[in-house]
Residue, then its C-alpha position, 0 to 999 in steps of 0.5 A: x476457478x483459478x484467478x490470475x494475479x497477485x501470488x497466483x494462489x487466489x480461488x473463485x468460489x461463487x461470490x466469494x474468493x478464497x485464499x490460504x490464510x496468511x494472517x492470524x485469527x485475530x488479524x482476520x477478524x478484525x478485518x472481518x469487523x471492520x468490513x462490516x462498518x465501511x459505508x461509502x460512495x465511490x467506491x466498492x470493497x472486498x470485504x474479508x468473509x466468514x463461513x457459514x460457522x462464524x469463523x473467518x478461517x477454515x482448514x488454512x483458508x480464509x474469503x473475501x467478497x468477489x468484486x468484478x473487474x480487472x487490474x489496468x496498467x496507467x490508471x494511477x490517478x485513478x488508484x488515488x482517487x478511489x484511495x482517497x475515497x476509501x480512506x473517508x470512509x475509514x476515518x474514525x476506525x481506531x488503530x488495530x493493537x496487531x499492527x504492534x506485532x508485526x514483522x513482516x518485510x513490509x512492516x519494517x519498512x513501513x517503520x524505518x520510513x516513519x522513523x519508528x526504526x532508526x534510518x541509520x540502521x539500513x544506511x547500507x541500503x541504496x538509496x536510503x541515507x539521500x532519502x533520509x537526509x531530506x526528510x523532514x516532520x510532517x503534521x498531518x495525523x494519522x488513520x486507517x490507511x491501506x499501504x498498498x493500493x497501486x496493484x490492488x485496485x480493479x475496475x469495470x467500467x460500469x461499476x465504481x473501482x474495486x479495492x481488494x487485499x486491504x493492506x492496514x497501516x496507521x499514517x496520514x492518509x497522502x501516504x497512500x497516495x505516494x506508495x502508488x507513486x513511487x511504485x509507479x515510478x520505479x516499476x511501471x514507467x511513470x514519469x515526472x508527469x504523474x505529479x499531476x494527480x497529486x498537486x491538491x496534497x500539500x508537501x507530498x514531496x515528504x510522503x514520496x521521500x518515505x514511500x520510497x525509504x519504504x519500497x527500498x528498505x522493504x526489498x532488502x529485508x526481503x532480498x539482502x543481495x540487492x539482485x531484485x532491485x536491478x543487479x548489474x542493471x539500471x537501478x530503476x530507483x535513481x529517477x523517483x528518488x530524484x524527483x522525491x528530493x527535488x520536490x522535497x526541497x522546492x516545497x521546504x518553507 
């Protein structure tokens, strides 16, 4: 059966949920791998799925484990207790070589929020040169991190949360948090409030400052007109980022 939600090209199969295969062989096995090794309390996972031959794609299709329950609107804080949940259990898996390669819209993103691509070469993006010029070193080290918690966590009041479609990336584990921050911010109708589930993560303002260099460089790279972000509408950035540079600037030592 067809499942709602994400790209709309989800199957329920039993226990399993299959989808076409977007990533590479070696992609799929690593997750596969690692999915194995995640032992953890408070939370449940989808993990990737082989067939019954080993592989981990068949016929342009891959699986992951079908967990019950449902996507909810406002429950962020939620989201980033069971990220933080999840990424204690990562802590130690090594950092895969394919995040080297990538290049997909997100990945760039992910490397000019961090520095890895000059900021200067998306200056053009709105947003961005404000953002940049208030960012500032952070010391935490890095790990195994899923970069896109916020829509992809699922729950069912009788079960722990659900974390399906593991997003890798290779930064310090607030980053996380302030992804689902920042698209809570510009996309679901947070407000300043939101801090709150936040207040234990020390200098957070930084890693909002780079959720949000990585939300916006990521839609130009998708959409180079700028129409997706607002058009001629409101721009639903100009309050995150705000809140980002005022919250950068109180936490400056």
């Amino acid at each position: 059966m067809p499942l709602r939600g994400g790209q709309g090209t989800s199957w329920r199969a039993g226990q399993a949920v299959l989808k076409p295969a977007d990533l590479t062989v070696a992609e799929l096995e690593w997750l596969a791998e690692v999915g194995s090794r995640i032992r953890g309390s408070g939370f449940r996972f989808a993990a990737q799925r082989r067939a019954a031959t080993g592989a981990v794609s068949v016929d342009g299709w891959c699986a992951t484990d079908f967990v019950t329950g449902q996507h909810a609107s406002g429950r962020w804080a939620d989201a980033i207790s069971a990220g933080e949940r999840f990424h204690a259990a990562l802590a130690g898996i090594p950092r895969p070589a394919h995040l080297d390669h990538r290049q997909s819209p997100w990945a760039i993103g992910d490397r000019v929020a961090w520095g890895e691509t000059p900021m200067a070469e998306f200056a053009h993006v709105r947003h961005v040169p404000r953002l940049a010029a208030a960012v500032r070193p952070v010391t935490a080290p890095s790990q195994l991190i899923h970069g896109d918690l916020g829509g992809n966590v699922l729950y069912d009041d009788a079960l722990p949360p659900a974390i399906i479609d593991f997003s890798p990336y290779w930064r310090p584990v607030p980053f996380a948090a302030a992804v689902v921050v920042a698209d809570a911010l510009v996309w679901e109708g947070a407000d300043a409030s939101l801090l709150s589930a936040v207040r234990h993560i020390g200098n957070f303002g930084q890693y909002l400052l780079r959720a949000l260099i990585y939300r916006a460089v990521t839609e130009s790279v998708i959409d180079p007109s700028g129409q997706g972000t607002g058009g001629s509408r409101p721009d639903p950035y100009v309050p995150a980022v705000d809140l980002a540079c005022a919250l950068a600037a109180s936490q400056v030592a």
